[in-house]
C-alpha positions in Angstrom: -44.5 19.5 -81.8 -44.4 16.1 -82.6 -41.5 16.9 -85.5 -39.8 18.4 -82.7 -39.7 15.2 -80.6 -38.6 13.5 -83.4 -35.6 15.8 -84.2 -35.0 15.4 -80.3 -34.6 12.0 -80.7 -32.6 12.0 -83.6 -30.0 14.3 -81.9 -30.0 12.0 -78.5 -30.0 9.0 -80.6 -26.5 10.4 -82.1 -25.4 11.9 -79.0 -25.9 8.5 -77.4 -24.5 6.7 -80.5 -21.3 9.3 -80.5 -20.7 8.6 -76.7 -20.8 5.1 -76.6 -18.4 4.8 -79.6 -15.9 7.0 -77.5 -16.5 5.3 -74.2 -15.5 2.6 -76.1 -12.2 3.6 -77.7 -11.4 5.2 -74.4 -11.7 1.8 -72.9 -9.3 0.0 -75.2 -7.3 2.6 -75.5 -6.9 2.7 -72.0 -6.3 -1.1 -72.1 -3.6 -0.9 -74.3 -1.8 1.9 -72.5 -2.3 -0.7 -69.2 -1.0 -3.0 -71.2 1.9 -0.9 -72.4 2.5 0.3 -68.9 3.4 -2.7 -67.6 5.5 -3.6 -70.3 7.9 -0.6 -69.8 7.7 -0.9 -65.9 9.1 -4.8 -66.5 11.9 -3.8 -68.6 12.7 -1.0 -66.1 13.0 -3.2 -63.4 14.8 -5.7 -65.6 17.2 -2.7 -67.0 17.3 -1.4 -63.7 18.1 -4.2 -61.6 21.0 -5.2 -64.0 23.1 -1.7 -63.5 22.4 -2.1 -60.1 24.3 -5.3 -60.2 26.6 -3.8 -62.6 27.4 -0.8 -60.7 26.8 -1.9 -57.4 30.6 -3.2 -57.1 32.0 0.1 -58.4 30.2 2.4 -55.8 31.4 -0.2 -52.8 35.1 0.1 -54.1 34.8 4.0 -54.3 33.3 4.2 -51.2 35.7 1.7 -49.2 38.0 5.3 -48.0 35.3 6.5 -46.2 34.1 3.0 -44.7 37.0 1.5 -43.9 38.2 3.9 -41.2 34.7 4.0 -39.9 34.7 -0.4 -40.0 37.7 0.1 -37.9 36.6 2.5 -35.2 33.5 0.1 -34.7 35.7 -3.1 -34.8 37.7 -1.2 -31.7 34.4 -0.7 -30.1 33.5 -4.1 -30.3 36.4 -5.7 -28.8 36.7 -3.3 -25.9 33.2 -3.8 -24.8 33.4 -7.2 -25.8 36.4 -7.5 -23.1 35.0 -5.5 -20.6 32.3 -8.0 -20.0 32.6 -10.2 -17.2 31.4 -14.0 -17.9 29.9 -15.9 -15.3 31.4 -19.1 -15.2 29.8 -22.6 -16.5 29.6 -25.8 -14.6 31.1 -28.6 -17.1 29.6 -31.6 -16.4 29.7 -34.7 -18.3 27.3 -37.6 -18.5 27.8 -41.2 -18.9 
């Protein structure tokens, strides 16, 4: 019995051993991948940001057919109600 207990504490003593050396390299392993993570995500938003700027301009110009009219009809808009509305008028008076 008590060589059992023994070998039972051998094999926990390993087991333990064996986990805690993998807890371990799942840790820094982990922290590296973090690490790595936010590396990648800064040059995608770094990457990303510049074709944005670069093709940005390129969709605006293409897009300008379809806009344009639509500006227009909303300018139109605009200046009719604009005029329709009836100002009250202001005193002017002038201090001295």
């Amino acid at each position: 019995m008590f060589t059992l207990s023994i070998l039972l504490v051998v094999c926990f003593g390993l087991w333990l051993t064996a986990a805690v050396i993998g807890a371990v390299f799942k840790v820094t392993f982990a922290l590296i991948g973090g690490i790595f993570s936010i590396i990648g995500a800064a040059f995608g938003l770094l990457f990303g940001g510049l074709a944005l700027l670069l093709i940005a301009p390129i969709v605006l110009f293409s897009l300008l057919p379809v806009l344009l009219p639509l500006a227009l009809v909303i300018g139109v808009v605009w200046l009719i109600a604009r005029a329709s509305r009836h100002h009250a008028p202001t005193a002017h008076t002038q201090a001295h």
